[in-house]
mmCIF file of the N, C-alpha and C atoms, coordinates in Angstrom:
data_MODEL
# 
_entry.id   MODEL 
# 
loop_
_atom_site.group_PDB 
_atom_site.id 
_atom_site.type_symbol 
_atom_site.label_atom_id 
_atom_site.label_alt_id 
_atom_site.label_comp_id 
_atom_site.label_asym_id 
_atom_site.label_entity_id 
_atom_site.label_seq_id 
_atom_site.pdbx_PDB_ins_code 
_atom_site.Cartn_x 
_atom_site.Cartn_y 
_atom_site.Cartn_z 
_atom_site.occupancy 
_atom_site.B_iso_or_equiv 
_atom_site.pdbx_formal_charge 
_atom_site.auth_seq_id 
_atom_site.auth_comp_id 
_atom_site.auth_asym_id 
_atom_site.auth_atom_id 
_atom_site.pdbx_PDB_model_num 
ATOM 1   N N  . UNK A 1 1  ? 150.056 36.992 8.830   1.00 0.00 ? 1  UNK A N  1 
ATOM 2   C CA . UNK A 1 1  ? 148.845 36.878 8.057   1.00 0.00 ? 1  UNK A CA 1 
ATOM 3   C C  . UNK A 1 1  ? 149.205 36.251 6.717   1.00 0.00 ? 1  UNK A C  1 
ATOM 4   N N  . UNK A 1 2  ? 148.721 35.275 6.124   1.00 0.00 ? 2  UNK A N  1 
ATOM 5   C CA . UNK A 1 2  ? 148.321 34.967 4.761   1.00 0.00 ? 2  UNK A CA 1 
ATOM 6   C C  . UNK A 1 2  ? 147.769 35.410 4.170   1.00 0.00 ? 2  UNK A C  1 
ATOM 7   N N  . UNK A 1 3  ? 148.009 34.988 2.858   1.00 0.00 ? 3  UNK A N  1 
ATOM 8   C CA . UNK A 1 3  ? 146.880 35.377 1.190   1.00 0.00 ? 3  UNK A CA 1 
ATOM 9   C C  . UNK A 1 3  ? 145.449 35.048 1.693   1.00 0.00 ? 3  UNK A C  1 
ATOM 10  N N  . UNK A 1 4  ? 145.302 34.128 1.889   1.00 0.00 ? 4  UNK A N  1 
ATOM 11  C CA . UNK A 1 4  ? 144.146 33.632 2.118   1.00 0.00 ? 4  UNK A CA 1 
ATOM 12  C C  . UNK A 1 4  ? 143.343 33.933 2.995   1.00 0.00 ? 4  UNK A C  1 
ATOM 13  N N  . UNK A 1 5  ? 143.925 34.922 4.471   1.00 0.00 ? 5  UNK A N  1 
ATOM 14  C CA . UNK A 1 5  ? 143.724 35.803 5.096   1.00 0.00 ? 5  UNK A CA 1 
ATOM 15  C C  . UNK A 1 5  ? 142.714 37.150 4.602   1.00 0.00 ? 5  UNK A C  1 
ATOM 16  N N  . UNK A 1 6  ? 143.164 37.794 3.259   1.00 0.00 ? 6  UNK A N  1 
ATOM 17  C CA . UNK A 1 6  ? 142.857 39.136 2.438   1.00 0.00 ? 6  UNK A CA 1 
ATOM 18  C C  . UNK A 1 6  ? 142.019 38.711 1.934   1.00 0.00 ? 6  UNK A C  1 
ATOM 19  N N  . UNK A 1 7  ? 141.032 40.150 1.570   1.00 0.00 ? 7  UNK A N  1 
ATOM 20  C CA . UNK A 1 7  ? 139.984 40.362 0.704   1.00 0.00 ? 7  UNK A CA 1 
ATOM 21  C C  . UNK A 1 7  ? 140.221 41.522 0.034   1.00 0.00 ? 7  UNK A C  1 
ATOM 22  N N  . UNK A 1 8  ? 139.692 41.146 -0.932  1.00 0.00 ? 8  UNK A N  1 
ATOM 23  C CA . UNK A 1 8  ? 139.688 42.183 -2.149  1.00 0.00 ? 8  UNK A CA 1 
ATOM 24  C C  . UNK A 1 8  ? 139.025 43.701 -1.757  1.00 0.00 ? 8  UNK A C  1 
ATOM 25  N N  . UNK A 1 9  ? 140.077 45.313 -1.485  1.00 0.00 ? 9  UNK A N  1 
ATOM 26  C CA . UNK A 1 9  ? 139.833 46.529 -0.911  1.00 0.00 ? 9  UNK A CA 1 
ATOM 27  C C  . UNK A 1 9  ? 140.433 46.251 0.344   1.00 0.00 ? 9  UNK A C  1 
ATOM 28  N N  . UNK A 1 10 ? 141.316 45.300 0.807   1.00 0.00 ? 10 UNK A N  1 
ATOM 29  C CA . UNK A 1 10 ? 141.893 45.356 1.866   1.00 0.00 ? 10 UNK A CA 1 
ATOM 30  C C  . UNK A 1 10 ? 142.928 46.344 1.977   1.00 0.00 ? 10 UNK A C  1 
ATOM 31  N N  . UNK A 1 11 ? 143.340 46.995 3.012   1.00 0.00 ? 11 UNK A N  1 
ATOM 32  C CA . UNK A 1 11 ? 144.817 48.157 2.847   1.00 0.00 ? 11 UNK A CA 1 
ATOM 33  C C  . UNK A 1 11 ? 145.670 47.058 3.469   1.00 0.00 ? 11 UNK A C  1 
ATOM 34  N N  . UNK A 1 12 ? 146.695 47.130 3.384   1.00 0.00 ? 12 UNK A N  1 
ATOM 35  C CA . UNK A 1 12 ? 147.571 46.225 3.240   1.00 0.00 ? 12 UNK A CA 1 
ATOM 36  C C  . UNK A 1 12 ? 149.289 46.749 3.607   1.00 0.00 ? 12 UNK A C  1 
ATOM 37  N N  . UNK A 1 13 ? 149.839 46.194 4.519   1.00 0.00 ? 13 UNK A N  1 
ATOM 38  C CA . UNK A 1 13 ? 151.470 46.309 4.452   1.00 0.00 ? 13 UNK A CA 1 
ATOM 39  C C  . UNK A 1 13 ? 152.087 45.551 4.710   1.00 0.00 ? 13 UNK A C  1 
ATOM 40  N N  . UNK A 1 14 ? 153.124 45.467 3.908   1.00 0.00 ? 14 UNK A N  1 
ATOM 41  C CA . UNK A 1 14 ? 153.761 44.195 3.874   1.00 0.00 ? 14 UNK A CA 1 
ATOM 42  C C  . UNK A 1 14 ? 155.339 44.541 3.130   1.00 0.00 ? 14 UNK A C  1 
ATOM 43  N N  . UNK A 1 15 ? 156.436 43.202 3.634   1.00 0.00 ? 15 UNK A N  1 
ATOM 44  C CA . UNK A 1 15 ? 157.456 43.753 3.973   1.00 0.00 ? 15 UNK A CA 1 
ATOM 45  C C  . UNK A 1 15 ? 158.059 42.375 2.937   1.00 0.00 ? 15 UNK A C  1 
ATOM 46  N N  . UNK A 1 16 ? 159.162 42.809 2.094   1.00 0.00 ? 16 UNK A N  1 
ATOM 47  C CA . UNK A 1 16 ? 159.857 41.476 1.146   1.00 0.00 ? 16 UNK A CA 1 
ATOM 48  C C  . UNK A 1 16 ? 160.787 40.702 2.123   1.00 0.00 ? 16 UNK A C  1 
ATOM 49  N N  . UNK A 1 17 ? 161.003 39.301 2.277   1.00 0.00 ? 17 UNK A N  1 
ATOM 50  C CA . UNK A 1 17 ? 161.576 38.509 2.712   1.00 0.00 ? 17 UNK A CA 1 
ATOM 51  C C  . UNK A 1 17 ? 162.895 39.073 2.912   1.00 0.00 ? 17 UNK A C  1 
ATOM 52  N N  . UNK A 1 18 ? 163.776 38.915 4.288   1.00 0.00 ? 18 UNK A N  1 
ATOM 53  C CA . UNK A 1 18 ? 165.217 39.758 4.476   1.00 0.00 ? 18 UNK A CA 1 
ATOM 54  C C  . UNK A 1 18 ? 165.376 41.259 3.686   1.00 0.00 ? 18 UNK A C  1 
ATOM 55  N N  . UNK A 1 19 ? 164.408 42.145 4.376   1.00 0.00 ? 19 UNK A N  1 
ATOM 56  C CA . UNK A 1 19 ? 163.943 43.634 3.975   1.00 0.00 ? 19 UNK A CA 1 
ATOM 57  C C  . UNK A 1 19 ? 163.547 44.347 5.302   1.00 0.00 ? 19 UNK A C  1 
ATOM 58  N N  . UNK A 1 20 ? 164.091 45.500 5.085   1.00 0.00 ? 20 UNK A N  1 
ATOM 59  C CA . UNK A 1 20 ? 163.438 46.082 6.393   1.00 0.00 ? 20 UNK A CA 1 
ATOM 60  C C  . UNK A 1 20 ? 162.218 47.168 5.856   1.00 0.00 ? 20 UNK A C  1 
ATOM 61  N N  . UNK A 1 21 ? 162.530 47.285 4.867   1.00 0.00 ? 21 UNK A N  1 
ATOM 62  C CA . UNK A 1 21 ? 161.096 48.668 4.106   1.00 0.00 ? 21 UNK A CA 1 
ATOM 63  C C  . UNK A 1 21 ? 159.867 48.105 4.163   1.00 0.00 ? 21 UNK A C  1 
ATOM 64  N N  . UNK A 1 22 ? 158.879 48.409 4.625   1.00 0.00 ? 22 UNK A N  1 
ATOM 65  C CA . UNK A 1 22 ? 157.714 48.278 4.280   1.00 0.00 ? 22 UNK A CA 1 
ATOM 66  C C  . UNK A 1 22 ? 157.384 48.809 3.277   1.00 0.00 ? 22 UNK A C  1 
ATOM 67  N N  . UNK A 1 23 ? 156.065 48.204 2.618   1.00 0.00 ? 23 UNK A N  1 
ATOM 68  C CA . UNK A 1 23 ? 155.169 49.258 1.804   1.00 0.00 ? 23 UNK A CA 1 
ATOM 69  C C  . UNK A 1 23 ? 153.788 48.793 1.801   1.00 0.00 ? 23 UNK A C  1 
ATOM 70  N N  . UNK A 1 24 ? 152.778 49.625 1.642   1.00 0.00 ? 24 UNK A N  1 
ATOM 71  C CA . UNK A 1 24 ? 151.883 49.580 1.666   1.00 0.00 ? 24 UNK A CA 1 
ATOM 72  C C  . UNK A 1 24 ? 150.322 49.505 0.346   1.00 0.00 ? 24 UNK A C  1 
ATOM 73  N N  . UNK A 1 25 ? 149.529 49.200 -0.309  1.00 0.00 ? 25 UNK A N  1 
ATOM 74  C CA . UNK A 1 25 ? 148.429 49.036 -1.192  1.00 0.00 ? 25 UNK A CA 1 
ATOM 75  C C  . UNK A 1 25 ? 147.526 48.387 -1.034  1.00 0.00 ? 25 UNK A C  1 
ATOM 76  N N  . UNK A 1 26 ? 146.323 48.871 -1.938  1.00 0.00 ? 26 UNK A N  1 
ATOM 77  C CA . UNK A 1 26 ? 145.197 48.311 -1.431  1.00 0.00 ? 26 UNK A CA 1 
ATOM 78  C C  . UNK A 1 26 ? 145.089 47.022 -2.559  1.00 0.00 ? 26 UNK A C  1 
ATOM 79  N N  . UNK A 1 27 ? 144.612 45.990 -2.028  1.00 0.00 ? 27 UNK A N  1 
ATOM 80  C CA . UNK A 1 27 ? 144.227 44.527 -2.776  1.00 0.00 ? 27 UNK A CA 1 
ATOM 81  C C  . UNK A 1 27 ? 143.401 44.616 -3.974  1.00 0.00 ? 27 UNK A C  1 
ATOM 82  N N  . UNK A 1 28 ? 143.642 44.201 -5.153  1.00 0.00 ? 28 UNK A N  1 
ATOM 83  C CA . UNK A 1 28 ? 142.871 44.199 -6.076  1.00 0.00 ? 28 UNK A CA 1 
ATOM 84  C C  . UNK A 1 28 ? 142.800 43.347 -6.909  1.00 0.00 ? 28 UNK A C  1 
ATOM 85  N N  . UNK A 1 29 ? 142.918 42.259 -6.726  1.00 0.00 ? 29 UNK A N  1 
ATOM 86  C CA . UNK A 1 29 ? 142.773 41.040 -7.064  1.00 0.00 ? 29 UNK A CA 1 
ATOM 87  C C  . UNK A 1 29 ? 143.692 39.316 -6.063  1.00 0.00 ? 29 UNK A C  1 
ATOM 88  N N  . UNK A 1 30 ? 143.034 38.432 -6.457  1.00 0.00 ? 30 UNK A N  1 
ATOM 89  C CA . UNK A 1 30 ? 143.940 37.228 -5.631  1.00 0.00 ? 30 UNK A CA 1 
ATOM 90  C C  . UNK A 1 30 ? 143.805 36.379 -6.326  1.00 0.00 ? 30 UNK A C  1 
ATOM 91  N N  . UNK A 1 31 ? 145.161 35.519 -6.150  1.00 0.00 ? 31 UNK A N  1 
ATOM 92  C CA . UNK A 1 31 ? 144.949 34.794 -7.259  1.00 0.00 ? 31 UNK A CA 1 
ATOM 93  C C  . UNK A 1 31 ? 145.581 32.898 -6.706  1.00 0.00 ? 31 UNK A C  1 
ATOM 94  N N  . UNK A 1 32 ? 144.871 32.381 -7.218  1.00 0.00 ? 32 UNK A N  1 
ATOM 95  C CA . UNK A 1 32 ? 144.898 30.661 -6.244  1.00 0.00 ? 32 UNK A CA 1 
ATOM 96  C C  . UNK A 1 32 ? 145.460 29.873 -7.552  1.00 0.00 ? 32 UNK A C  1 
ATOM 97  N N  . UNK A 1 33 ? 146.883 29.802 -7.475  1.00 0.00 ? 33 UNK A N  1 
ATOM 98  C CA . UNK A 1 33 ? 147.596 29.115 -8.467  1.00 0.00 ? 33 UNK A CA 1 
ATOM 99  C C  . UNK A 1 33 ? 147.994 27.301 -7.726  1.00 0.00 ? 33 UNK A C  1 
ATOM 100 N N  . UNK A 1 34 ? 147.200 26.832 -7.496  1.00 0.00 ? 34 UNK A N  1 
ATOM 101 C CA . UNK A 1 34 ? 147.468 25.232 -7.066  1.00 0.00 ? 34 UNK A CA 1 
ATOM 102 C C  . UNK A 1 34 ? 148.397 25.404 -5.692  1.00 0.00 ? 34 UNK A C  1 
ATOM 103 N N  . UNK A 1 35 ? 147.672 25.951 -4.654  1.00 0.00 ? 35 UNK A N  1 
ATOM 104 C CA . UNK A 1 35 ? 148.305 26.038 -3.275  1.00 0.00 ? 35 UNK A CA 1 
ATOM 105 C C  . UNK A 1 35 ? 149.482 27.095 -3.423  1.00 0.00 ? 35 UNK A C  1 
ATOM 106 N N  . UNK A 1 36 ? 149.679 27.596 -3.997  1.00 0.00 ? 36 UNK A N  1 
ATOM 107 C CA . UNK A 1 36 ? 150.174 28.952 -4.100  1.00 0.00 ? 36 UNK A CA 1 
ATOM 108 C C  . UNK A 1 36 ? 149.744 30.446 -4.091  1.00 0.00 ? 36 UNK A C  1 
ATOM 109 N N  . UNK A 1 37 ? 149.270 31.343 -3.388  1.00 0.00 ? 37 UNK A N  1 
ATOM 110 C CA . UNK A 1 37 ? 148.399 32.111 -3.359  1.00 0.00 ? 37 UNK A CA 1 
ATOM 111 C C  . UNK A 1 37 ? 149.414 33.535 -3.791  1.00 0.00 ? 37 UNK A C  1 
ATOM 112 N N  . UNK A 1 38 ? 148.602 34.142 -4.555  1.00 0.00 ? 38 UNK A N  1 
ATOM 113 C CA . UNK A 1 38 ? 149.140 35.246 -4.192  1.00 0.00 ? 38 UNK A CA 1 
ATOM 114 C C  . UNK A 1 38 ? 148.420 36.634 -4.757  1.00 0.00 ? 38 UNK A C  1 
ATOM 115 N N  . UNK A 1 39 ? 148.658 37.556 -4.128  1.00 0.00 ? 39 UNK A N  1 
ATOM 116 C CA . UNK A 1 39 ? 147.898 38.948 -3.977  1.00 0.00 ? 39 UNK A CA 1 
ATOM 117 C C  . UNK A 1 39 ? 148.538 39.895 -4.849  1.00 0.00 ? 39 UNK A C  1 
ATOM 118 N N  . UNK A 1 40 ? 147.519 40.792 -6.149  1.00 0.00 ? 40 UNK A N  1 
ATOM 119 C CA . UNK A 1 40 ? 148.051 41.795 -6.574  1.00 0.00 ? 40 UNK A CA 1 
ATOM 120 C C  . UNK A 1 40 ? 147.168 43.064 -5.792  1.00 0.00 ? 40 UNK A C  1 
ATOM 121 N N  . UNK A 1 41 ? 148.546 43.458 -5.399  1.00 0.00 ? 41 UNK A N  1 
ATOM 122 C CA . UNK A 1 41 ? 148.780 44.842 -4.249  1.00 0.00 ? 41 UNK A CA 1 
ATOM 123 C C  . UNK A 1 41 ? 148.301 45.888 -5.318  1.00 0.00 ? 41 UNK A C  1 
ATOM 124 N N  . UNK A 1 42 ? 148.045 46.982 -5.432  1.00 0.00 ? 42 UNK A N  1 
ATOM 125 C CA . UNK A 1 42 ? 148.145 48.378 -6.101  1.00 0.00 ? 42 UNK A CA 1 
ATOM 126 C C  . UNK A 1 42 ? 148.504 49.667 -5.264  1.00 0.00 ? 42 UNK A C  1 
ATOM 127 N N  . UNK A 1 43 ? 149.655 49.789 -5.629  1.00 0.00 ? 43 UNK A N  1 
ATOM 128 C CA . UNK A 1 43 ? 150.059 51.247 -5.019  1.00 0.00 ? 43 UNK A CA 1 
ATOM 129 C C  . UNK A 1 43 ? 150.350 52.291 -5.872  1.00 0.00 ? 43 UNK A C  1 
ATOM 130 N N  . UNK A 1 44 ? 149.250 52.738 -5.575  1.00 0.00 ? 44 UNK A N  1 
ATOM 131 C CA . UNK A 1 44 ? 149.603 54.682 -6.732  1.00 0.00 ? 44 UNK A CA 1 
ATOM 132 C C  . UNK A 1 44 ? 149.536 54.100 -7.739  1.00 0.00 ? 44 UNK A C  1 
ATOM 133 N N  . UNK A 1 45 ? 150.889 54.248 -8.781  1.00 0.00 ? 45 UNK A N  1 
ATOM 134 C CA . UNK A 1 45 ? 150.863 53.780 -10.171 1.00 0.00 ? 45 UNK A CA 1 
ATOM 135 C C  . UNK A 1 45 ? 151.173 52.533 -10.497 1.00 0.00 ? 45 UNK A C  1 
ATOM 136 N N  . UNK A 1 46 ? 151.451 52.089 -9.296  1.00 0.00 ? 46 UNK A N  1 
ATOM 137 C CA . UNK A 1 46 ? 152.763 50.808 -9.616  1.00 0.00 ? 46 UNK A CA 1 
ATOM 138 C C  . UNK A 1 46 ? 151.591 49.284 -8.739  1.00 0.00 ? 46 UNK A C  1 
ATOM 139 N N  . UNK A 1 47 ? 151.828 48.630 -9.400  1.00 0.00 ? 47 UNK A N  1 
ATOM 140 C CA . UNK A 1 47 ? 151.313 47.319 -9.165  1.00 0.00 ? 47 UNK A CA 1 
ATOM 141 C C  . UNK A 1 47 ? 152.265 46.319 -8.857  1.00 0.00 ? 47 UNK A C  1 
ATOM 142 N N  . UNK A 1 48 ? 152.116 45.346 -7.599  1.00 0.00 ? 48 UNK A N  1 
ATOM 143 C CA . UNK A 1 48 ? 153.114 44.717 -6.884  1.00 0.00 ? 48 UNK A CA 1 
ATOM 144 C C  . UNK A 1 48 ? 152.702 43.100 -6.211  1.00 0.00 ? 48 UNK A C  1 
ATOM 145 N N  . UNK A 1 49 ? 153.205 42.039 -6.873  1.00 0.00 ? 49 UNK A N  1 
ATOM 146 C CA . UNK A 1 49 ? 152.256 40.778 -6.899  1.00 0.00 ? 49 UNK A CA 1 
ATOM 147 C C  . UNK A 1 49 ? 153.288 40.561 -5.604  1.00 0.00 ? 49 UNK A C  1 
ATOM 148 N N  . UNK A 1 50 ? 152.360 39.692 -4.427  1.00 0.00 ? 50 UNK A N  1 
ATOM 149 C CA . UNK A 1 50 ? 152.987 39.591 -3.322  1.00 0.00 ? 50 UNK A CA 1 
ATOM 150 C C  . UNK A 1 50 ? 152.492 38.224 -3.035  1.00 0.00 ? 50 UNK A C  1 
ATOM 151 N N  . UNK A 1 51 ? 153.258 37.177 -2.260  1.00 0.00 ? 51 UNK A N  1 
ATOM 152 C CA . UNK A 1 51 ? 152.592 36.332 -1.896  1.00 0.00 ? 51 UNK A CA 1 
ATOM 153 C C  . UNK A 1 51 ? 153.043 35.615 -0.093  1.00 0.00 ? 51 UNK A C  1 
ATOM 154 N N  . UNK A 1 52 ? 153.306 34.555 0.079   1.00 0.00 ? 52 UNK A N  1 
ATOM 155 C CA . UNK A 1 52 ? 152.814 34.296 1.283   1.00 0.00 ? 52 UNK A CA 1 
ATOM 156 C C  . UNK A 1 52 ? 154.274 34.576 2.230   1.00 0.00 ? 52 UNK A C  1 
ATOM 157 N N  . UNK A 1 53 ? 155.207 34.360 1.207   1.00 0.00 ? 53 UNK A N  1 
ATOM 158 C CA . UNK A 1 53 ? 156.685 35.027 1.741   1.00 0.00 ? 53 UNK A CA 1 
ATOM 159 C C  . UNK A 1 53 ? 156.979 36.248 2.307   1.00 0.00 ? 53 UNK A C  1 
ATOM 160 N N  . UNK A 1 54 ? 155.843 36.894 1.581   1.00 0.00 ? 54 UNK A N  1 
ATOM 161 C CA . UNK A 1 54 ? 156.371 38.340 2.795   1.00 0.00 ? 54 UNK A CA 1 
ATOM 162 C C  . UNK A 1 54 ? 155.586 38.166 3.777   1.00 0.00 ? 54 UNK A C  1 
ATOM 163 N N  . UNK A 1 55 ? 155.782 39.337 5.273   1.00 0.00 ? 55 UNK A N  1 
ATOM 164 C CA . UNK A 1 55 ? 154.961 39.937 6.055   1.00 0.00 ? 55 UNK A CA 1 
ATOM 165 C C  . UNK A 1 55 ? 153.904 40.931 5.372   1.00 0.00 ? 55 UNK A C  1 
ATOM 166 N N  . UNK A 1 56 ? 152.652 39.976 6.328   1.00 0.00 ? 56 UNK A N  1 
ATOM 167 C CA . UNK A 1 56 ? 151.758 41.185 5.953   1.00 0.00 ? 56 UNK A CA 1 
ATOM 168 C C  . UNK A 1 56 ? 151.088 41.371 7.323   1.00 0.00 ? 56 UNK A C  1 
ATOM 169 N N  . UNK A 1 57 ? 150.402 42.875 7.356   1.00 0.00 ? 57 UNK A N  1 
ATOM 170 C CA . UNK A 1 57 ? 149.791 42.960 8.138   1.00 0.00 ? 57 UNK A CA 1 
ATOM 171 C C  . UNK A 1 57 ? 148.606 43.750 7.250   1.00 0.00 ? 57 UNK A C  1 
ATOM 172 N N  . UNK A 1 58 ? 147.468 44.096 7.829   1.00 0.00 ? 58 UNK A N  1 
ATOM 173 C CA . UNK A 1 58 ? 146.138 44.815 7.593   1.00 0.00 ? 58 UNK A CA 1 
ATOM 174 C C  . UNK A 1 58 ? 145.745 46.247 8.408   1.00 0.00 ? 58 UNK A C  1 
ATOM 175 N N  . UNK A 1 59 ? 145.400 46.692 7.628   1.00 0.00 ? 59 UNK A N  1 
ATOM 176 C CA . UNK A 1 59 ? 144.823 47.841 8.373   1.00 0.00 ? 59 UNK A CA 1 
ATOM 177 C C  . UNK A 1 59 ? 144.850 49.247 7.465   1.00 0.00 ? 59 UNK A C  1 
ATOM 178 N N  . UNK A 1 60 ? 144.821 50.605 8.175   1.00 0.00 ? 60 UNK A N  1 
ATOM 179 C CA . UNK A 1 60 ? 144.392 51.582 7.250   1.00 0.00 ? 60 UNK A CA 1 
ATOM 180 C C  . UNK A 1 60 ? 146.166 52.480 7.046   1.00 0.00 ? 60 UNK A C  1 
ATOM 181 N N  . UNK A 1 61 ? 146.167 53.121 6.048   1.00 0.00 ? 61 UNK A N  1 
ATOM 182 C CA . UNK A 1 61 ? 147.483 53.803 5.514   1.00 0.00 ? 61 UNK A CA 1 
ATOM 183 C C  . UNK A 1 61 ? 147.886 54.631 6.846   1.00 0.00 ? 61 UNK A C  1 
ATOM 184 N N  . UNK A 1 62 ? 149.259 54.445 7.440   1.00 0.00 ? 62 UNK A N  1 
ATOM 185 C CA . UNK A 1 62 ? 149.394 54.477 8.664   1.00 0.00 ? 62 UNK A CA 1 
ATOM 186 C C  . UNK A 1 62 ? 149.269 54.113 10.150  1.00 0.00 ? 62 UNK A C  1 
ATOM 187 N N  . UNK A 1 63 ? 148.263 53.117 9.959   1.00 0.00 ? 63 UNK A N  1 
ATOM 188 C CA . UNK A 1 63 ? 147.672 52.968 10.988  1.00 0.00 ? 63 UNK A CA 1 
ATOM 189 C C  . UNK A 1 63 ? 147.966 51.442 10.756  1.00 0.00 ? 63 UNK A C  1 
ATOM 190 N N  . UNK A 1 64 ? 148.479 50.544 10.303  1.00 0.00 ? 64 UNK A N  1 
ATOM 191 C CA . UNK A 1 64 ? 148.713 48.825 10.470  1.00 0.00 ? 64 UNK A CA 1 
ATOM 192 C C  . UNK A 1 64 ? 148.431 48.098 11.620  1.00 0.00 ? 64 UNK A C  1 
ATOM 193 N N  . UNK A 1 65 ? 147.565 47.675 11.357  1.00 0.00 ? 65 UNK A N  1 
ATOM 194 C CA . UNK A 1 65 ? 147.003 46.452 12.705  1.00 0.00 ? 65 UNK A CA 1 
ATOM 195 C C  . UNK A 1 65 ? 148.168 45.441 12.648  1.00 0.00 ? 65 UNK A C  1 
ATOM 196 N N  . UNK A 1 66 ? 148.290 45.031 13.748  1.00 0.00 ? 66 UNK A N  1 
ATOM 197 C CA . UNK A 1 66 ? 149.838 43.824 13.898  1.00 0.00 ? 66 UNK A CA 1 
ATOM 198 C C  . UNK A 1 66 ? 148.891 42.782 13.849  1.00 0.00 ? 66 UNK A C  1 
ATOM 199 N N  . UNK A 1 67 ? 149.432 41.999 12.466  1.00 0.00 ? 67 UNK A N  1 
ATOM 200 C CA . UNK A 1 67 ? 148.477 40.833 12.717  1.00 0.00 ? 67 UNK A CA 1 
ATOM 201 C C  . UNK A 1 67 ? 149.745 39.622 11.441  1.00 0.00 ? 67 UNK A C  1 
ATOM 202 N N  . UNK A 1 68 ? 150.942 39.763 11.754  1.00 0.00 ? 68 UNK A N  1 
ATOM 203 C CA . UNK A 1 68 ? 152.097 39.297 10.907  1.00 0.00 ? 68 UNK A CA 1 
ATOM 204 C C  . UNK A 1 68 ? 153.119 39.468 11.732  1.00 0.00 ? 68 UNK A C  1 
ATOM 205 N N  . UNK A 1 69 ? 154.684 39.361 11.179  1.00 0.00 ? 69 UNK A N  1 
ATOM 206 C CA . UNK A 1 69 ? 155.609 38.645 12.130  1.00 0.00 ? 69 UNK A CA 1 
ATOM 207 C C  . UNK A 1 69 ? 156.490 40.370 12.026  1.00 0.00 ? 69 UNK A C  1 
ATOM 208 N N  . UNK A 1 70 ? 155.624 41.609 11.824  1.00 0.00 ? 70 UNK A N  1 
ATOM 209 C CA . UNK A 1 70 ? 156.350 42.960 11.690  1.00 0.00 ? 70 UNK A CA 1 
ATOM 210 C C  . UNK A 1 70 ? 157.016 42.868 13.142  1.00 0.00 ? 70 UNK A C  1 
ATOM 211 N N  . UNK A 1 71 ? 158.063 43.650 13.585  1.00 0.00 ? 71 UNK A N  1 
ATOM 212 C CA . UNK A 1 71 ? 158.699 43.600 14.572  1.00 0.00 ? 71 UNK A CA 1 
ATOM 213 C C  . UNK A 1 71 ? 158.681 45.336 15.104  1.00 0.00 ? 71 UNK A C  1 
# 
């Protein structure tokens, strides 16, 4: 899945390039920097700008719809 994929209140997980951890937040903003996209995540306290390099997939906290290259 892509940036461009998400909408804003999406739940969200997604994994950093050569990483095996996931983590998970809901979308709260996107941002279209000249063909560069990228998504600020919010988790709990911590805020986490993600863009098209990681895996993402969609869906609800626990429950991740496979819709990215998760294995």
């Amino acid at each position: 899945m892509k940036i461009r994929d998400l909408d804003i209140g999406y739940t969200v997980w997604f994994i950093k390039p050569g990483k095996t951890l996931s983590e998970y937040g809901t979308v709260k903003e996107l941002i279209y920097n000249d063909g560069e996209p990228q998504a600020v995540v919010e988790m709990g306290e911590y805020t986490k700008v993600i863009d098209d390099t990681y895996d993402i997939a969609i869906g609800d906290e626990g429950n991740a719809k496979y819709t990215g290259r998760f294995k």
